[in-house]
PDBQT receptor file of N, H, CA, C and O in Angstrom, charges set to zero:
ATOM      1  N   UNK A   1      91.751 150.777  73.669  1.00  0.00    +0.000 N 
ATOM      2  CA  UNK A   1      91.104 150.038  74.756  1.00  0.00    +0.000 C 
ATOM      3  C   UNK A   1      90.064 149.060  74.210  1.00  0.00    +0.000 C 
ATOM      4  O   UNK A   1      89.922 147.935  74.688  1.00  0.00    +0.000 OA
ATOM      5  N   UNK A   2      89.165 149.650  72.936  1.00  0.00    +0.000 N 
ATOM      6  H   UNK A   2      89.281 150.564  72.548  1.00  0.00    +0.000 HD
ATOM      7  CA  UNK A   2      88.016 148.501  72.293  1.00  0.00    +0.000 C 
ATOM      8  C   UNK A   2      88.726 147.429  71.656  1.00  0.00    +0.000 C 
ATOM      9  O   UNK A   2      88.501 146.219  71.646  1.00  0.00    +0.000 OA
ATOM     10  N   UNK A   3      89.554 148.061  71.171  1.00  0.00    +0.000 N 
ATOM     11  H   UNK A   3      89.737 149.044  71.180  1.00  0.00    +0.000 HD
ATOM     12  CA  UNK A   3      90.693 146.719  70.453  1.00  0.00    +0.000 C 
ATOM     13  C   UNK A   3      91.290 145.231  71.564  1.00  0.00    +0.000 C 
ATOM     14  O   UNK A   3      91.311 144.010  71.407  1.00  0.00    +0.000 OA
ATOM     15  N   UNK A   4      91.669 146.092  72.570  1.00  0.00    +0.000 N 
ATOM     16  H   UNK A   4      91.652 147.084  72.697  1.00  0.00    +0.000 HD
ATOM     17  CA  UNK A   4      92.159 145.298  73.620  1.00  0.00    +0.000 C 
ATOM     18  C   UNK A   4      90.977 144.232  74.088  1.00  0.00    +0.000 C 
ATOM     19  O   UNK A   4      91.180 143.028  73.935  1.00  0.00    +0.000 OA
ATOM     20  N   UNK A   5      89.577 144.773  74.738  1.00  0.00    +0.000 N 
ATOM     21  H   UNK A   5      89.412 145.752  74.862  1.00  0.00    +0.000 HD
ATOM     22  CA  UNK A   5      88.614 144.062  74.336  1.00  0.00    +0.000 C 
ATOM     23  C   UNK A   5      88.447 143.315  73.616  1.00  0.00    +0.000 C 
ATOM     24  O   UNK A   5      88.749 142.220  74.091  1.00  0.00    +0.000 OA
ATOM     25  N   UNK A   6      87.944 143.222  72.176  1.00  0.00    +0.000 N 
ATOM     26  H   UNK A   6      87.699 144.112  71.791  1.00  0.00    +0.000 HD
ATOM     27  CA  UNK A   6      87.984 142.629  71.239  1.00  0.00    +0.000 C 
ATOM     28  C   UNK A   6      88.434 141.250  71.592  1.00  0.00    +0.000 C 
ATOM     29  O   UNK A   6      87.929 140.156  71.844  1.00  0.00    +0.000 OA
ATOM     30  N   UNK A   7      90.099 142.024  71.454  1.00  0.00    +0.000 N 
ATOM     31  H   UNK A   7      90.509 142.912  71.248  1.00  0.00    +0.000 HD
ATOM     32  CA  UNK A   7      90.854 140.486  71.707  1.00  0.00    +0.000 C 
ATOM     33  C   UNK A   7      91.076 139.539  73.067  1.00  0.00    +0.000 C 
ATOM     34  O   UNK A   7      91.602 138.443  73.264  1.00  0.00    +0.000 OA
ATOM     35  N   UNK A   8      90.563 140.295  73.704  1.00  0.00    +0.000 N 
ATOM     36  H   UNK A   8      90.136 141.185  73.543  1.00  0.00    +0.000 HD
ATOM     37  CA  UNK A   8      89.881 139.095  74.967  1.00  0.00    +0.000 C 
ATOM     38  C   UNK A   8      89.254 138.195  74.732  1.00  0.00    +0.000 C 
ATOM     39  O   UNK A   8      89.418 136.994  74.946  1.00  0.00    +0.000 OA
ATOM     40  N   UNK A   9      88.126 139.022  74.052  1.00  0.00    +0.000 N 
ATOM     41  H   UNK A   9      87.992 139.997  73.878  1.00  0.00    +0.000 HD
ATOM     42  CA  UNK A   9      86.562 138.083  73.841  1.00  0.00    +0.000 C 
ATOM     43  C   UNK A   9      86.941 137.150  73.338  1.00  0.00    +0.000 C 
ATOM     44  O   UNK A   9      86.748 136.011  73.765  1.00  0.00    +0.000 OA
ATOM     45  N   UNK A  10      87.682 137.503  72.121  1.00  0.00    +0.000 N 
ATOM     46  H   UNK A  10      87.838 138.428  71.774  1.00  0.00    +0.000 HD
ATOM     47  CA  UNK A  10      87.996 136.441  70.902  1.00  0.00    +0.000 C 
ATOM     48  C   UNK A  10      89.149 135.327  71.675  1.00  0.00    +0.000 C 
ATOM     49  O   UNK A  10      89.387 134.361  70.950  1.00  0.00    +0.000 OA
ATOM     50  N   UNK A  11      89.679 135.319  72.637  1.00  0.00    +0.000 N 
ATOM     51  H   UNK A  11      89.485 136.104  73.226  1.00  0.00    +0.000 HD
ATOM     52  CA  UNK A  11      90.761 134.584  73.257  1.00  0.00    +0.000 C 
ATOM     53  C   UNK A  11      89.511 133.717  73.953  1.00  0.00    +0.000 C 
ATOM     54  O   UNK A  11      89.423 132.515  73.699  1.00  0.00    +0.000 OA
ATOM     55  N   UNK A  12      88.788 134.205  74.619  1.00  0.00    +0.000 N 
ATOM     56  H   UNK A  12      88.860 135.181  74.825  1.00  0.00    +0.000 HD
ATOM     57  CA  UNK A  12      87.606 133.437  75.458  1.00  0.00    +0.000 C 
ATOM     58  C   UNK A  12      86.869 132.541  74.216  1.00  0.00    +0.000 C 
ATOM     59  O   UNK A  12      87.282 131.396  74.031  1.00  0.00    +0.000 OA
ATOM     60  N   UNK A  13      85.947 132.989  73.504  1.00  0.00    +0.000 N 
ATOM     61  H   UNK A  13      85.611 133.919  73.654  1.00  0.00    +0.000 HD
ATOM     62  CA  UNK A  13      85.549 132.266  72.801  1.00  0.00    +0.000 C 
ATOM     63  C   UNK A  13      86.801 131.764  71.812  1.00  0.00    +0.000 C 
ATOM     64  O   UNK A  13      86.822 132.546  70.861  1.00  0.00    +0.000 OA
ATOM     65  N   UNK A  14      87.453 131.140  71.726  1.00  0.00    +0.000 N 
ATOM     66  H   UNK A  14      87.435 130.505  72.498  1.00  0.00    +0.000 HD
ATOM     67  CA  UNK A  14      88.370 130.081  71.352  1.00  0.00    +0.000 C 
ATOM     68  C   UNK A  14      88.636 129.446  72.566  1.00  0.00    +0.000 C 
ATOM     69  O   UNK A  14      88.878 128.252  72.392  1.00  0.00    +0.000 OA
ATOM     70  N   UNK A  15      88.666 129.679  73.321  1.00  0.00    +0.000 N 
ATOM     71  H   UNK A  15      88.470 130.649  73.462  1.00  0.00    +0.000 HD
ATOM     72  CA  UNK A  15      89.111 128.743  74.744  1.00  0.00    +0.000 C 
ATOM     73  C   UNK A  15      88.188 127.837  75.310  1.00  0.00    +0.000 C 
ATOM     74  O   UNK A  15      88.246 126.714  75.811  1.00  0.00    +0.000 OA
ATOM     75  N   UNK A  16      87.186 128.806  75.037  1.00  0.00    +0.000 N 
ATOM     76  H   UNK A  16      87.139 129.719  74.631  1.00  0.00    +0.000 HD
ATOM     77  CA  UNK A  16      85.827 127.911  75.293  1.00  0.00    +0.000 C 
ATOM     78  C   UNK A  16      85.734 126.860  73.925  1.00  0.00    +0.000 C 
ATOM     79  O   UNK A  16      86.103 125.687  73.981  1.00  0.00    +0.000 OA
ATOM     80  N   UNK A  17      85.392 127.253  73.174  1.00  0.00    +0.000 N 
ATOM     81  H   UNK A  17      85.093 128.206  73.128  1.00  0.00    +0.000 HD
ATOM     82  CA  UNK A  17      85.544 125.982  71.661  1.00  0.00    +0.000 C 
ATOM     83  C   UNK A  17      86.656 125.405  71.839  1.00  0.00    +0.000 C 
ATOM     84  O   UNK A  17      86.635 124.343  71.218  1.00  0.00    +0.000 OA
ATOM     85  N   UNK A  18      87.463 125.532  72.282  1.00  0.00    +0.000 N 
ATOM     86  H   UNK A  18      87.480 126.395  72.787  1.00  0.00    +0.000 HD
ATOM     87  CA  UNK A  18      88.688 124.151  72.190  1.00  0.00    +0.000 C 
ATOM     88  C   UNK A  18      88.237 123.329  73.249  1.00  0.00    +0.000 C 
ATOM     89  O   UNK A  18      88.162 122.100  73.247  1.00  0.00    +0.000 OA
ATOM     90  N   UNK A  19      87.900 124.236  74.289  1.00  0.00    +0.000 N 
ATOM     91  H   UNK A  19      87.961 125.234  74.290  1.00  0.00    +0.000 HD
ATOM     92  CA  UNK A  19      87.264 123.190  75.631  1.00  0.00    +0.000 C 
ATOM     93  C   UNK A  19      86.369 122.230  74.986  1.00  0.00    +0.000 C 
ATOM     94  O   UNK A  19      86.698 121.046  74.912  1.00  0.00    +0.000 OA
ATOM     95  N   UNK A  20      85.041 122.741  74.419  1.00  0.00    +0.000 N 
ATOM     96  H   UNK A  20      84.774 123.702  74.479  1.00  0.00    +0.000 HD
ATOM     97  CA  UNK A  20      83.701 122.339  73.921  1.00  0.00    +0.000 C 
ATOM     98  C   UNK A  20      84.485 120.827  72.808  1.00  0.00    +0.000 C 
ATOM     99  O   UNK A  20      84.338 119.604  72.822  1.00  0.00    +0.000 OA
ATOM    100  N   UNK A  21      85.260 121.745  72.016  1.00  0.00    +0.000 N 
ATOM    101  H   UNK A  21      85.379 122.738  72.004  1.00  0.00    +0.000 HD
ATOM    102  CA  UNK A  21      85.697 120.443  71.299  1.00  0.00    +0.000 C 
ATOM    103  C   UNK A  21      86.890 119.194  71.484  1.00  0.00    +0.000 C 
ATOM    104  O   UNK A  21      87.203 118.281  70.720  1.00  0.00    +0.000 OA
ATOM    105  N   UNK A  22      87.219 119.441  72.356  1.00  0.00    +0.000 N 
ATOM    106  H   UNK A  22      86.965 120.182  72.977  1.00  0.00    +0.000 HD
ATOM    107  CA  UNK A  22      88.188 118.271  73.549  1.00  0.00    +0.000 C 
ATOM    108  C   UNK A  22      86.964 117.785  74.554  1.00  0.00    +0.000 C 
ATOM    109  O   UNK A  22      87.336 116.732  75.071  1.00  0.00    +0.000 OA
ATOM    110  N   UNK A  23      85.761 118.118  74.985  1.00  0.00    +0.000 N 
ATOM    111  H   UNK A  23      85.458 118.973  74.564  1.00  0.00    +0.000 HD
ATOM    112  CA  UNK A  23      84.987 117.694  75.157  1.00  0.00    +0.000 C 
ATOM    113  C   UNK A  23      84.541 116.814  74.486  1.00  0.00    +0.000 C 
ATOM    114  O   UNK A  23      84.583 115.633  74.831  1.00  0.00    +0.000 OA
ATOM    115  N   UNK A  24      83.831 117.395  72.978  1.00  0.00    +0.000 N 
ATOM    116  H   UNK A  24      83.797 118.354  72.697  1.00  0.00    +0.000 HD
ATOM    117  CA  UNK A  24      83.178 116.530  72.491  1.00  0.00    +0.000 C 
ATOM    118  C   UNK A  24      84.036 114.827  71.849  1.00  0.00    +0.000 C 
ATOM    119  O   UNK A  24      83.567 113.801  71.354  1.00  0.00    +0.000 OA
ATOM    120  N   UNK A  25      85.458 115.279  72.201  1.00  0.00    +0.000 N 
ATOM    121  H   UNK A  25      85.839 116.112  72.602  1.00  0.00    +0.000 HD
ATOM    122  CA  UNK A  25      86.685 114.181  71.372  1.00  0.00    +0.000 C 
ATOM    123  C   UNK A  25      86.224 113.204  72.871  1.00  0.00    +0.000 C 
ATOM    124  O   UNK A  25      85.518 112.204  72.737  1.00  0.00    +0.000 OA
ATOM    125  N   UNK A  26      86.548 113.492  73.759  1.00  0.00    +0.000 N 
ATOM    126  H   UNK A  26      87.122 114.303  73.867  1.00  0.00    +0.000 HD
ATOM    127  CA  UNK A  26      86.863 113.188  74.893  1.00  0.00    +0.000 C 
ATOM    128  C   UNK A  26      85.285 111.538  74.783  1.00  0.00    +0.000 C 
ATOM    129  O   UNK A  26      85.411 110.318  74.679  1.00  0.00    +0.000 OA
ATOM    130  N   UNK A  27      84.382 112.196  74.855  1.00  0.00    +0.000 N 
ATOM    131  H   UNK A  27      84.280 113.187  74.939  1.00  0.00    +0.000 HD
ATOM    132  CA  UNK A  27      82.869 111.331  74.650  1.00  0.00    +0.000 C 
ATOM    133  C   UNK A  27      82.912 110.767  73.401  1.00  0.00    +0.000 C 
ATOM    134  O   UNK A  27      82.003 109.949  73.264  1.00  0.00    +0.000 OA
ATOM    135  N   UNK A  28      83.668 110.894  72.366  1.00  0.00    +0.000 N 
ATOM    136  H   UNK A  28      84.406 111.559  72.477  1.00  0.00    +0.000 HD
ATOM    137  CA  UNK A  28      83.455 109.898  71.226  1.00  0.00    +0.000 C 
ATOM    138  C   UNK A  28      84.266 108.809  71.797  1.00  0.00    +0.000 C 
ATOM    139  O   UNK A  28      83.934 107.636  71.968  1.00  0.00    +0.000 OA
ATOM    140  N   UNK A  29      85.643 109.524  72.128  1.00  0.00    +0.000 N 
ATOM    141  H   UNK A  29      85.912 110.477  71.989  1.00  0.00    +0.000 HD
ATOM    142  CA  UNK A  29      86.669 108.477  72.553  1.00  0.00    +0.000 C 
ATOM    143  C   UNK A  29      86.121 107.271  73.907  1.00  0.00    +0.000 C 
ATOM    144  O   UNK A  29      86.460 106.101  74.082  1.00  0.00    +0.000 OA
ATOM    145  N   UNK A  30      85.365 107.968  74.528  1.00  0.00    +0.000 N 
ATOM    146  H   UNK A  30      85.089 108.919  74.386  1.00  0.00    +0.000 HD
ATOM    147  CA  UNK A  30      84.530 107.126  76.188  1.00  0.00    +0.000 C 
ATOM    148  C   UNK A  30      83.723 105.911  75.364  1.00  0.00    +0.000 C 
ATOM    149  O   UNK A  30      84.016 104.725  75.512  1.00  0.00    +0.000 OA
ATOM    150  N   UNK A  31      82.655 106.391  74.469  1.00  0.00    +0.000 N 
ATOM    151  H   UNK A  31      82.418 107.355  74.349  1.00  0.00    +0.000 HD
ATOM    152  CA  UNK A  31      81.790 105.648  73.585  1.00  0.00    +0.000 C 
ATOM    153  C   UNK A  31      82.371 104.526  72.591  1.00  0.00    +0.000 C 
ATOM    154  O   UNK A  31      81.864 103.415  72.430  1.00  0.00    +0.000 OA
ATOM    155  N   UNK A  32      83.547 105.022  71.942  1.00  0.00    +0.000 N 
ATOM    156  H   UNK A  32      83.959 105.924  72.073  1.00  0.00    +0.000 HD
ATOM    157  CA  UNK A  32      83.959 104.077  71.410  1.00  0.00    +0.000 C 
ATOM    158  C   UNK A  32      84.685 103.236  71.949  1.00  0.00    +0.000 C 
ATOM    159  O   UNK A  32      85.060 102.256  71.306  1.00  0.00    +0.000 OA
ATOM    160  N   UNK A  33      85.024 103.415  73.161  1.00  0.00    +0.000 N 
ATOM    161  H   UNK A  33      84.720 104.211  73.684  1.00  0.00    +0.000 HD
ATOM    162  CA  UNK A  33      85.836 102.397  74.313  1.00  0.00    +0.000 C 
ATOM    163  C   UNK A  33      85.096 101.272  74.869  1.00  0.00    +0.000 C 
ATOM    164  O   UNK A  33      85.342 100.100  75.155  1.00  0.00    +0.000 OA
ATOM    165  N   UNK A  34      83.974 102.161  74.923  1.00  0.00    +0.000 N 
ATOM    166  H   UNK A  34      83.774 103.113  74.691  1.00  0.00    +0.000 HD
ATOM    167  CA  UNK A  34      83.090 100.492  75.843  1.00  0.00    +0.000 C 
ATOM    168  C   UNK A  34      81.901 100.151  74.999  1.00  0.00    +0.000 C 
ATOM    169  O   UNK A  34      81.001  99.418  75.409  1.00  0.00    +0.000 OA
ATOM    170  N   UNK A  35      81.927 100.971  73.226  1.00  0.00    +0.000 N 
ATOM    171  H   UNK A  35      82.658 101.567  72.893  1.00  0.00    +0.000 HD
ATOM    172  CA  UNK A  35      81.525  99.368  72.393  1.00  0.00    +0.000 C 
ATOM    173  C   UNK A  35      82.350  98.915  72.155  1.00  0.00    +0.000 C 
ATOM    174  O   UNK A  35      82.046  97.966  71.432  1.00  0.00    +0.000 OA
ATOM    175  N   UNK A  36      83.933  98.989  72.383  1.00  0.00    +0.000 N 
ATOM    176  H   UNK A  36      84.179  99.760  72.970  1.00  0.00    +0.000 HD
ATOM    177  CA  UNK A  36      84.574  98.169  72.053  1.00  0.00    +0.000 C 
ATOM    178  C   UNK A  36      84.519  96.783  72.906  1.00  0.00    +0.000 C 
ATOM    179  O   UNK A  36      84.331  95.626  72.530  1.00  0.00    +0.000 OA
ATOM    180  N   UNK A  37      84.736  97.293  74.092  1.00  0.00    +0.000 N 
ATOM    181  H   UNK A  37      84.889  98.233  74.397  1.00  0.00    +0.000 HD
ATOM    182  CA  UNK A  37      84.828  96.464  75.164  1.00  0.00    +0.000 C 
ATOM    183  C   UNK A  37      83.330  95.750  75.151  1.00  0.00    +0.000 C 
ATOM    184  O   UNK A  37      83.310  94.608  75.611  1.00  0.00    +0.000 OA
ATOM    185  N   UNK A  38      82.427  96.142  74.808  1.00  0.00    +0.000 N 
ATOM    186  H   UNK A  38      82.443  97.069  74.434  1.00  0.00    +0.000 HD
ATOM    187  CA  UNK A  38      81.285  95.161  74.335  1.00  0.00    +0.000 C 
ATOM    188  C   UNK A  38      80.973  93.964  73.279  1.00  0.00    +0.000 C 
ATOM    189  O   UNK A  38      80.304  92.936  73.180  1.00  0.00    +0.000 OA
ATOM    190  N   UNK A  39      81.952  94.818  72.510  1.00  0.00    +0.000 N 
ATOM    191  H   UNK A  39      82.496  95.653  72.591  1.00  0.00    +0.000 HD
ATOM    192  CA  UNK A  39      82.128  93.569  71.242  1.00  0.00    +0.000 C 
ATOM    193  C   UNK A  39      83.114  92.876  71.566  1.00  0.00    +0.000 C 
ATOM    194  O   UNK A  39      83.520  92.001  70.801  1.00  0.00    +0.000 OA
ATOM    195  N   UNK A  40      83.638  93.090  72.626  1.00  0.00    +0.000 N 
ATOM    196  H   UNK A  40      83.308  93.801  73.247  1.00  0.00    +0.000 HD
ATOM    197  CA  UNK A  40      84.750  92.152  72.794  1.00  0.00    +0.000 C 
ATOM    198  C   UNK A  40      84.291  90.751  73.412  1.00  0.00    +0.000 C 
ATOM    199  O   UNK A  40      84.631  89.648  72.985  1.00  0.00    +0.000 OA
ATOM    200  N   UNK A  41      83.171  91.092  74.869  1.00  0.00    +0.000 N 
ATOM    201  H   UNK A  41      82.895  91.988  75.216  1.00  0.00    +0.000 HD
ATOM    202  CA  UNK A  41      83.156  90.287  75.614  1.00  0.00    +0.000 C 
ATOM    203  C   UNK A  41      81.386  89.236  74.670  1.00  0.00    +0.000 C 
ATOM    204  O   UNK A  41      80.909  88.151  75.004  1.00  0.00    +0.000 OA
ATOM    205  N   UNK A  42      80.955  90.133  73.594  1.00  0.00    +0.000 N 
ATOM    206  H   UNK A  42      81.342  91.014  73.322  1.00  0.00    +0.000 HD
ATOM    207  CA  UNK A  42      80.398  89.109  72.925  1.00  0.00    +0.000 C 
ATOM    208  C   UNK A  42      81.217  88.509  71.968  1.00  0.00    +0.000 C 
ATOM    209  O   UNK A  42      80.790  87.387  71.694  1.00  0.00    +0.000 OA
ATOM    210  N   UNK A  43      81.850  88.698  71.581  1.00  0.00    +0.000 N 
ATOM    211  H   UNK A  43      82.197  89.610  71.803  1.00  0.00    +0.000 HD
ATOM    212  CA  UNK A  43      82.903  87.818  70.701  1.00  0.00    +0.000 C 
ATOM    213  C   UNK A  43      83.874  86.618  71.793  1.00  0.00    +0.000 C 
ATOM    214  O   UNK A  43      84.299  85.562  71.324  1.00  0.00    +0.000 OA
ATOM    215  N   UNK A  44      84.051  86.934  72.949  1.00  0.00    +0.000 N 
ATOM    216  H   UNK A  44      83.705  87.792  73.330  1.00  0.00    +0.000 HD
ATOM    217  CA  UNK A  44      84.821  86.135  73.983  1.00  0.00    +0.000 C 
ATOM    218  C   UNK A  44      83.451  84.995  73.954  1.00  0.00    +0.000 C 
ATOM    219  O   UNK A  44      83.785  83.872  73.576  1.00  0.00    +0.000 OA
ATOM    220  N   UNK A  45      82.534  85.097  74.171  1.00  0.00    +0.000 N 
ATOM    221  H   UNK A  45      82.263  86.010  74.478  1.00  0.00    +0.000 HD
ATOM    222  CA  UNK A  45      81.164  84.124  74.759  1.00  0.00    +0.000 C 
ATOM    223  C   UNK A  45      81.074  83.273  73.692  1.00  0.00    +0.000 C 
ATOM    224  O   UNK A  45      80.945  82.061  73.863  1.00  0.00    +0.000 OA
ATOM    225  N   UNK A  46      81.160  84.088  71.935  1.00  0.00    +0.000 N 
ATOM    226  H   UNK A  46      81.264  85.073  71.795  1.00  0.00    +0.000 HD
ATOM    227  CA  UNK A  46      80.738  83.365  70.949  1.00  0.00    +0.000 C 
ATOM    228  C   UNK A  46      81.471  82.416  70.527  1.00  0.00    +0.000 C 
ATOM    229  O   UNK A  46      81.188  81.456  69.810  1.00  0.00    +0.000 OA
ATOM    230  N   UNK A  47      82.695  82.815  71.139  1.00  0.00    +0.000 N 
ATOM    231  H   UNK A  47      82.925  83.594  71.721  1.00  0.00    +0.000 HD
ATOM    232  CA  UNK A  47      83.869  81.664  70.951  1.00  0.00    +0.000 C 
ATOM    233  C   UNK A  47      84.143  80.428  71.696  1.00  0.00    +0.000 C 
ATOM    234  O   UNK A  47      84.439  79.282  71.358  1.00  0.00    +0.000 OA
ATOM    235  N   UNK A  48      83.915  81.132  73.018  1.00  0.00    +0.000 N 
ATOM    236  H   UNK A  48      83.674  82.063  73.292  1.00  0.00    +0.000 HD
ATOM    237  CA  UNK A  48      83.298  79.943  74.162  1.00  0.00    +0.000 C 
ATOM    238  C   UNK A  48      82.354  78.694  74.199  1.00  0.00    +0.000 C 
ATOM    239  O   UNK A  48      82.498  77.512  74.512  1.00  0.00    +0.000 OA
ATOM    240  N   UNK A  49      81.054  79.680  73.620  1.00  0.00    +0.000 N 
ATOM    241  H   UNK A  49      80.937  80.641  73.366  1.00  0.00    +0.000 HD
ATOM    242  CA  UNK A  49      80.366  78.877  72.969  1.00  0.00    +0.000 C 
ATOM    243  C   UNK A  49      80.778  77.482  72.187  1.00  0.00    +0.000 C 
ATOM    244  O   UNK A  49      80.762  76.327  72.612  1.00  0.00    +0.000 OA
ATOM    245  N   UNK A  50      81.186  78.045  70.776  1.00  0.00    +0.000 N 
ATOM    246  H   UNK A  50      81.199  78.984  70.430  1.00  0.00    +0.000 HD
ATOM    247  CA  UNK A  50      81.545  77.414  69.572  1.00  0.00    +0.000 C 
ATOM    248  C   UNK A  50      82.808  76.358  70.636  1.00  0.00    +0.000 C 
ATOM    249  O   UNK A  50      82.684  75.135  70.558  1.00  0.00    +0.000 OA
ATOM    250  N   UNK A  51      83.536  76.734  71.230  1.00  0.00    +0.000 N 
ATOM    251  H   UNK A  51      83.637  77.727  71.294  1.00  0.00    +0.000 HD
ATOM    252  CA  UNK A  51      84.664  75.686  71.694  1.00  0.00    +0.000 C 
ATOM    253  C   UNK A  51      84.096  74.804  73.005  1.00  0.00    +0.000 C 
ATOM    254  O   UNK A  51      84.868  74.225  73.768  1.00  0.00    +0.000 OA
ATOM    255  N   UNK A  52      82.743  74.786  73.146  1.00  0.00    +0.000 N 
ATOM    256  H   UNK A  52      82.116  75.257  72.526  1.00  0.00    +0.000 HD
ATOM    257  CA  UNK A  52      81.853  73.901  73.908  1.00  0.00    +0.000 C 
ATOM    258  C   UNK A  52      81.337  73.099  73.078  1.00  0.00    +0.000 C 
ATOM    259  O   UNK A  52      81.265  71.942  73.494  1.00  0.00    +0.000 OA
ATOM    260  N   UNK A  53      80.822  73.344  71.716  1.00  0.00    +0.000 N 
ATOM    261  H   UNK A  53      80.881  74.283  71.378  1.00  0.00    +0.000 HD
ATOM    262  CA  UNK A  53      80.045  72.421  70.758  1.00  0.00    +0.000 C 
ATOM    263  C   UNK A  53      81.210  71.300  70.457  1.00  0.00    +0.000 C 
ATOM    264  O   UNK A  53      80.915  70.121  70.258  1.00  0.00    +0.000 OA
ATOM    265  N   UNK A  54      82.742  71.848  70.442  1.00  0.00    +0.000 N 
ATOM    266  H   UNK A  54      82.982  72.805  70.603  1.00  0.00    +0.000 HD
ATOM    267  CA  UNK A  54      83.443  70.994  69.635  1.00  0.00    +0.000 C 
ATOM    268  C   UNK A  54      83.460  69.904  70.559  1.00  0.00    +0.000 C 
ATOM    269  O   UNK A  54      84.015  68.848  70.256  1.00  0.00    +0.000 OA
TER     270      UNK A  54
């Protein structure tokens, strides 16, 4: 029966850490999306720019 236990717990805490760490993927992936999309729309302006001077 303690054995059986055991391997609950240990099923929970892995379930929870895969959660925690598909979490934490999940927010790198959000973050690196909209500096992307930031460097994008300053690189769109800087070009704009530059093709106004010409």
């Amino acid at each position: 029966m303690i054995a059986f236990l055991i391997e609950v717990v240990k099923a929970l805490v892995t379930f929870f850490a895969v959660c925690v760490g598909l979490g934490i993927l999940y927010l790198v992936f959000v973050v690196v999306r909209e500096v992307g999309w930031e460097v994008r729309r300053q690189n769109r302006e800087k070009h704009e720019q530059e093709d106004k001077e010409k």
